[in-house]
DSSP file (Angstrom, degrees, kcal/mol; ACC not computed):
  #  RESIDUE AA STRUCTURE BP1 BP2  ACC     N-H-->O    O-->H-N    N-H-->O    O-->H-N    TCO  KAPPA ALPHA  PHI   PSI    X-CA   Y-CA   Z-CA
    1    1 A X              0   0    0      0, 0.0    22,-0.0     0, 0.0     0, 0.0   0.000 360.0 360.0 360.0 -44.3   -9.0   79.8 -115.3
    2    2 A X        -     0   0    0     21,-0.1     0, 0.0     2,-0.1     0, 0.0   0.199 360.0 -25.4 110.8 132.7  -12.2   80.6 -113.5
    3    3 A X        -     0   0    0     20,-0.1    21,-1.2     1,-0.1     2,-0.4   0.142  58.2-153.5  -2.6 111.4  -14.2   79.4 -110.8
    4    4 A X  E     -A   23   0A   0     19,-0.2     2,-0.4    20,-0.1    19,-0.2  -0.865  13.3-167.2-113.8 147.1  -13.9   75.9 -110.4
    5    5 A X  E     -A   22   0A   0     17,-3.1    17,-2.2    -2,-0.4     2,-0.4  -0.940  28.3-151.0-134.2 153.3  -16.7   73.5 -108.8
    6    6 A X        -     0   0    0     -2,-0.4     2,-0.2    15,-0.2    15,-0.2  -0.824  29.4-170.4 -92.3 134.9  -17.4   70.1 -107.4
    7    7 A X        +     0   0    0     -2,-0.4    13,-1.5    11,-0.1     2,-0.7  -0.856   7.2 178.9-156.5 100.2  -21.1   69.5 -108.3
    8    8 A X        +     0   0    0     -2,-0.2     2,-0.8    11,-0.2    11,-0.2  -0.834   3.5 171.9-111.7  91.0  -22.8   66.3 -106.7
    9    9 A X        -     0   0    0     -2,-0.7     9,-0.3     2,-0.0     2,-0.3  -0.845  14.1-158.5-125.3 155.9  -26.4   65.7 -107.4
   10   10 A X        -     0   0    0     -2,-0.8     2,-0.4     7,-0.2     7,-0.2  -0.644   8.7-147.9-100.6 153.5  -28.3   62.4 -106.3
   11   11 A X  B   > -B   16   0B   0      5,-3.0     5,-0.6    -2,-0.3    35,-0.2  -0.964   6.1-166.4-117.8 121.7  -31.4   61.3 -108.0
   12   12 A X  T > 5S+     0   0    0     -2,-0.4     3,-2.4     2,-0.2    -1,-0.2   0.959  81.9  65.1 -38.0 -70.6  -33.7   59.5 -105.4
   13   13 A X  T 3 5S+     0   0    0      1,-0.3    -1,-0.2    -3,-0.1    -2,-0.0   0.824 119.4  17.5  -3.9 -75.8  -35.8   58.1 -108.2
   14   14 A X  T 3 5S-     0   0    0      2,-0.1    -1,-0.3    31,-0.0    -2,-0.2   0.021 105.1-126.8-109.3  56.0  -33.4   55.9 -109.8
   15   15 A X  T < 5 +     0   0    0     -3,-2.4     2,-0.3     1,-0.1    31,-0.2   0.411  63.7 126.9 -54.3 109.1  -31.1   56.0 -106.7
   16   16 A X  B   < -B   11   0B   0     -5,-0.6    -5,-3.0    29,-0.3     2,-0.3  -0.885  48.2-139.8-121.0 149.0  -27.6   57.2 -108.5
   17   17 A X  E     -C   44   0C   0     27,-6.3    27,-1.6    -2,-0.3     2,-0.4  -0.857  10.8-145.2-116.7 174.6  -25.4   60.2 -107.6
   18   18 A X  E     -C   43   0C   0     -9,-0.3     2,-0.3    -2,-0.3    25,-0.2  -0.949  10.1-167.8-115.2 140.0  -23.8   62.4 -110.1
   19   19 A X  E     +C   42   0C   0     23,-1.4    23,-0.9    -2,-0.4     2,-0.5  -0.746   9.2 176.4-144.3 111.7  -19.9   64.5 -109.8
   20   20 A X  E     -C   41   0C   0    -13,-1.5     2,-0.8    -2,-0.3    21,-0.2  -0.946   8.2-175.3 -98.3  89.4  -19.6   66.8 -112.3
   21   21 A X  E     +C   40   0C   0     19,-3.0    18,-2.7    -2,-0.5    19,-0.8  -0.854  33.8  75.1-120.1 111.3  -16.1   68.5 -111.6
   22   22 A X  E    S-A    5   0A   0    -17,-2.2   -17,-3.1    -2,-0.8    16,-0.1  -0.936  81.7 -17.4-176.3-149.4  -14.9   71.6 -113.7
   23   23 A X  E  >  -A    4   0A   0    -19,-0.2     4,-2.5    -2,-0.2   -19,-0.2  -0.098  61.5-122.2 -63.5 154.0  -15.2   75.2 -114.5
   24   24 A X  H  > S+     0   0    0    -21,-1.2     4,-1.3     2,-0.2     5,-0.2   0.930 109.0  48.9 -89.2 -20.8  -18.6   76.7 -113.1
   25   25 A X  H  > S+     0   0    0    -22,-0.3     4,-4.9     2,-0.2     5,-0.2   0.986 120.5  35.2 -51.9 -57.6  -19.9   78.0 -116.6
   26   26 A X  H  > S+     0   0    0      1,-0.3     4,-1.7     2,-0.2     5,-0.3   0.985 115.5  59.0 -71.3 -57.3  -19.3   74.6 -118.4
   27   27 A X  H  X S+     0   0    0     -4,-2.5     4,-1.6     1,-0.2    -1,-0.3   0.798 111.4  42.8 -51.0 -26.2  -20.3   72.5 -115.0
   28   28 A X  H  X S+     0   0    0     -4,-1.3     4,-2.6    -5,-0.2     5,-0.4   0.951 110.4  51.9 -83.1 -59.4  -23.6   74.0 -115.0
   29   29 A X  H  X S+     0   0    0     -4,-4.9     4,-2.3    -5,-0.2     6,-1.6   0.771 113.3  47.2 -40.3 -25.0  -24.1   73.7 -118.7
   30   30 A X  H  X S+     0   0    0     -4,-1.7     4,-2.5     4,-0.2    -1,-0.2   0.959 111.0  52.2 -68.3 -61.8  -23.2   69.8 -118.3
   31   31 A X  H  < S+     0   0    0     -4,-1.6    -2,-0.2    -5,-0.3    -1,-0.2   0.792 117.9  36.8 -38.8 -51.4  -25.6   69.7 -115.4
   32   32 A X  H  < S-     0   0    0     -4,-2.6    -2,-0.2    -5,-0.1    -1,-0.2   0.758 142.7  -9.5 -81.9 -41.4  -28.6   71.3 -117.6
   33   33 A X  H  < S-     0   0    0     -4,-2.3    -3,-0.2    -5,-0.4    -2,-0.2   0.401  89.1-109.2-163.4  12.7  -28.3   70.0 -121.0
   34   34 A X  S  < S+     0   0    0     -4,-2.5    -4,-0.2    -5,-0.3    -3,-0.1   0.735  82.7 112.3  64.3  39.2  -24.8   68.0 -121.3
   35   35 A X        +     0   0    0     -6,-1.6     2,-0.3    -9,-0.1    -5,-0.2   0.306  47.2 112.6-131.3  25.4  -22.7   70.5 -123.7
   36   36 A X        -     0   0    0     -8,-0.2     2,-0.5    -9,-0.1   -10,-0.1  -0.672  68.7-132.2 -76.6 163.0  -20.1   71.6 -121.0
   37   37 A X        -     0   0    0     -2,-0.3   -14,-0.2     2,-0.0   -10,-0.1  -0.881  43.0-177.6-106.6  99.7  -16.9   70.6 -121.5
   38   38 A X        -     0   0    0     -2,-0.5   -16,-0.2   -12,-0.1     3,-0.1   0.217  47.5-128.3 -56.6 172.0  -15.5   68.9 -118.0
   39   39 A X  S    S-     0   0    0    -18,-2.7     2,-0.3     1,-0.5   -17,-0.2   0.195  93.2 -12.2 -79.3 -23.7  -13.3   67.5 -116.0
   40   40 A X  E     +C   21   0C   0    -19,-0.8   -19,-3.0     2,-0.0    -1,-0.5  -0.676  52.7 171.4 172.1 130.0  -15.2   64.5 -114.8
   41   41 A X  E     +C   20   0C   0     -2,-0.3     2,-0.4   -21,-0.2   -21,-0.3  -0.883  15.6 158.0-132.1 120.6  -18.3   63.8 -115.1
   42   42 A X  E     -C   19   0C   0    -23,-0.9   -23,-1.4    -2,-0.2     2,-0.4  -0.979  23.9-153.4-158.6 142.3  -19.2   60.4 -114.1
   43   43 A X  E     +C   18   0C   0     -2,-0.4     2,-0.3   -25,-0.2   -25,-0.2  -0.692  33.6 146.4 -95.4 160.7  -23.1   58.6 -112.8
   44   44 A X  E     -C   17   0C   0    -27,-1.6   -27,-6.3    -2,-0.4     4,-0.1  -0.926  50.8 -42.6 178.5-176.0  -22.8   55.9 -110.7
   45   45 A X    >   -     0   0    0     -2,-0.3     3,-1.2   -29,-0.2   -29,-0.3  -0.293  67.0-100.9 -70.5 143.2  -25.0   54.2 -107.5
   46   46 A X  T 3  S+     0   0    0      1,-0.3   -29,-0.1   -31,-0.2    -1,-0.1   0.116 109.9  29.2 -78.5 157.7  -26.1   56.6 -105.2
   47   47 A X  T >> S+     0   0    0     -3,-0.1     4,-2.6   -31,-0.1     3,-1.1   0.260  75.3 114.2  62.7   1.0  -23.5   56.4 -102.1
   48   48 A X  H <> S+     0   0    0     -3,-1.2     4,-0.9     1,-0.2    -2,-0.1   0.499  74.7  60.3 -72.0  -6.8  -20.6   55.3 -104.0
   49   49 A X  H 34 S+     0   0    0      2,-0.1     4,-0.4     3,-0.1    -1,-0.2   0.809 111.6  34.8 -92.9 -44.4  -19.3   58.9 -102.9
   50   50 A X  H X4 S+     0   0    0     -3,-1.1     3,-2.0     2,-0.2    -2,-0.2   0.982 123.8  50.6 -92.2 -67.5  -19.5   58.2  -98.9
   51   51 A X  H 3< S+     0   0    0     -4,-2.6     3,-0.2     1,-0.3    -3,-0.2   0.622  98.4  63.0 -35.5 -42.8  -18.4   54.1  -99.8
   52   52 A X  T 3< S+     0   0    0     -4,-0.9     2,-0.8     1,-0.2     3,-0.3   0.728 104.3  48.9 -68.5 -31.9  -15.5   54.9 -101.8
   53   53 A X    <   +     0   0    0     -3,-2.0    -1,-0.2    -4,-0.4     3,-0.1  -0.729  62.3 132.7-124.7  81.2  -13.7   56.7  -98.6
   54   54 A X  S    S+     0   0    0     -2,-0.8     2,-0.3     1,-0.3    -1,-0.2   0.558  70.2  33.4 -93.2 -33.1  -14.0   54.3  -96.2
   55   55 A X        +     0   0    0     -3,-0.3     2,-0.5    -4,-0.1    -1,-0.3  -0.913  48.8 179.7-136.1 133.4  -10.6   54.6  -95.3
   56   56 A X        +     0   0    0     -2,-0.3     3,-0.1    -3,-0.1    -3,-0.0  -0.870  12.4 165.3-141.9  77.9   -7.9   57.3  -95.1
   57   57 A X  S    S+     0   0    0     -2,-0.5    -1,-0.1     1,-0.2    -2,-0.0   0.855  85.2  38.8 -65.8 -29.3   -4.6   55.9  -93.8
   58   58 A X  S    S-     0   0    0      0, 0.0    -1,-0.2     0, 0.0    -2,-0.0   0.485 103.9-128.5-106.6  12.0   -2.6   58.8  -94.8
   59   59 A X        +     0   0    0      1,-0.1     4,-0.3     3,-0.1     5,-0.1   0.884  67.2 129.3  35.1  64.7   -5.3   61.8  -93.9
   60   60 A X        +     0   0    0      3,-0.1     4,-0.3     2,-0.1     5,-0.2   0.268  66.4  53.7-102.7  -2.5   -5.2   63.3  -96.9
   61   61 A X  S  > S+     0   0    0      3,-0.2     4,-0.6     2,-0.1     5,-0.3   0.642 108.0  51.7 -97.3 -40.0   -9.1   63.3  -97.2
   62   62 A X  H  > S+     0   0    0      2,-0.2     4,-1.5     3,-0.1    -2,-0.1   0.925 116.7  41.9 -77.1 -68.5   -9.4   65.1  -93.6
   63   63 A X  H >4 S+     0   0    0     -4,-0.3     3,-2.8     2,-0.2     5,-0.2   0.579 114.1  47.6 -61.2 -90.7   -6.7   68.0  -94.8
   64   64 A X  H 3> S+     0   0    0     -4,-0.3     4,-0.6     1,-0.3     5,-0.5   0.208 114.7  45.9 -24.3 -70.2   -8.0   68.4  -98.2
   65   65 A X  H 3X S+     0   0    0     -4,-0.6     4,-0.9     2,-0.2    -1,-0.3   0.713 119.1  45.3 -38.3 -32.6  -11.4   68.6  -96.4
   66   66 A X  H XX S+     0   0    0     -3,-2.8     3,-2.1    -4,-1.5     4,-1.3   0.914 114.3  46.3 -59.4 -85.9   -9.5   71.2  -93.7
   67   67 A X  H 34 S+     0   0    0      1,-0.3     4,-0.3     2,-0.2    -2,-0.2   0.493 113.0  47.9 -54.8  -8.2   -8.0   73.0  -96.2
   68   68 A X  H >X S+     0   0    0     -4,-0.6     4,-1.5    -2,-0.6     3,-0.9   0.681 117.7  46.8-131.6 -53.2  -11.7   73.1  -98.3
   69   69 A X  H << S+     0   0    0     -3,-2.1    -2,-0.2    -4,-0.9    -3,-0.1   0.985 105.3  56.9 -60.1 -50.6  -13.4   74.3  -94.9
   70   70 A X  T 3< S+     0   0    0     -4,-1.3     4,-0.4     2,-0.2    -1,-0.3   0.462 105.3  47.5 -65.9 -22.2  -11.2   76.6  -94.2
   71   71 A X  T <> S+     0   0    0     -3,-0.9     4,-0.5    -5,-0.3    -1,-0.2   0.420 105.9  60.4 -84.6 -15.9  -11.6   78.5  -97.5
   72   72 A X  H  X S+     0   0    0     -4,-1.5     4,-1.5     2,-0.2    -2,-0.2   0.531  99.5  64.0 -80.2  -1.4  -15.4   78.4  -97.0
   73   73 A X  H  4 S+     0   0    0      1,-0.3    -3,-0.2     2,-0.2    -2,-0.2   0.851  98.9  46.9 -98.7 -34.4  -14.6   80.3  -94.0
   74   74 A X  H  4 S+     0   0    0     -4,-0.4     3,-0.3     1,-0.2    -1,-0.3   0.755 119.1  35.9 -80.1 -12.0  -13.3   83.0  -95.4
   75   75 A X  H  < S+     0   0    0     -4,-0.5     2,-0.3     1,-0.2    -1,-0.2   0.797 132.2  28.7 -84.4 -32.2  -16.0   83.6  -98.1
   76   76 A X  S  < S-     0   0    0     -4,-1.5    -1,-0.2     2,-0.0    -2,-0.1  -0.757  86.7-154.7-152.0  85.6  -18.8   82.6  -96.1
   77   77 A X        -     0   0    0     -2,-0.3     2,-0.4    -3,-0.3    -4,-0.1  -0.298  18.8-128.3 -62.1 126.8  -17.7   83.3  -92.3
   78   78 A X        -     0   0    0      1,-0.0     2,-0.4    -5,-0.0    -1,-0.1  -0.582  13.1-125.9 -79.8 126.4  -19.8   80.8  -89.6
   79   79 A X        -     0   0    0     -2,-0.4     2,-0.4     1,-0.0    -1,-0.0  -0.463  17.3-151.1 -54.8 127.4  -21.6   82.2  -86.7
   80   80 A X        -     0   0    0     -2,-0.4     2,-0.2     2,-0.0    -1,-0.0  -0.874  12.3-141.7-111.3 128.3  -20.4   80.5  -83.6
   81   81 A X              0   0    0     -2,-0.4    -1,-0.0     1,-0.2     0, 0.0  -0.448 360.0 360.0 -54.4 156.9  -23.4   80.5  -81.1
   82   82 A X              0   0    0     -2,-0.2    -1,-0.2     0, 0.0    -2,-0.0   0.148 360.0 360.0-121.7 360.0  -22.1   81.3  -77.1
């Protein structure tokens, strides 16, 4: 199936964000010149990302986000100062 991405970019300018969610080939192409084929692609006003999860009664946004950290850890191990 292939590398899959989340792809969030904001434009100050006209203050919108973008989420562009699919395959990384096709997410990029969407992103650059709009001839991937997605999963979601969708514009809307810039914070609507942080607004929309304002609440999480059943903490399923904190795991996913565990489980999402926790696979960044193994690819891209953090250095822990002591």
């Amino acid at each position: 199936m292939g590398r899959m991405v989340f792809a969030l970019t904001l434009n100050r300018k006209k203050l919108t964000e973008r989420i562009v969610i699919g395959r990384e080939e096709e997410a990029r192409w969407q992103l650059e010149g709009g001839e991937g084929e997605v999963y979601f692609d969708e514009t809307r006003p810039l914070g609507s990302l942080l607004i929309g999860f304002d609440s999480d009664p059943g903490r399923q946004w904190n795991v996913n986000s565990m489980i999402l950290r926790e696979s960044y850890g193994k690819i891209f191990p953090v250095e822990t100062e002591q």
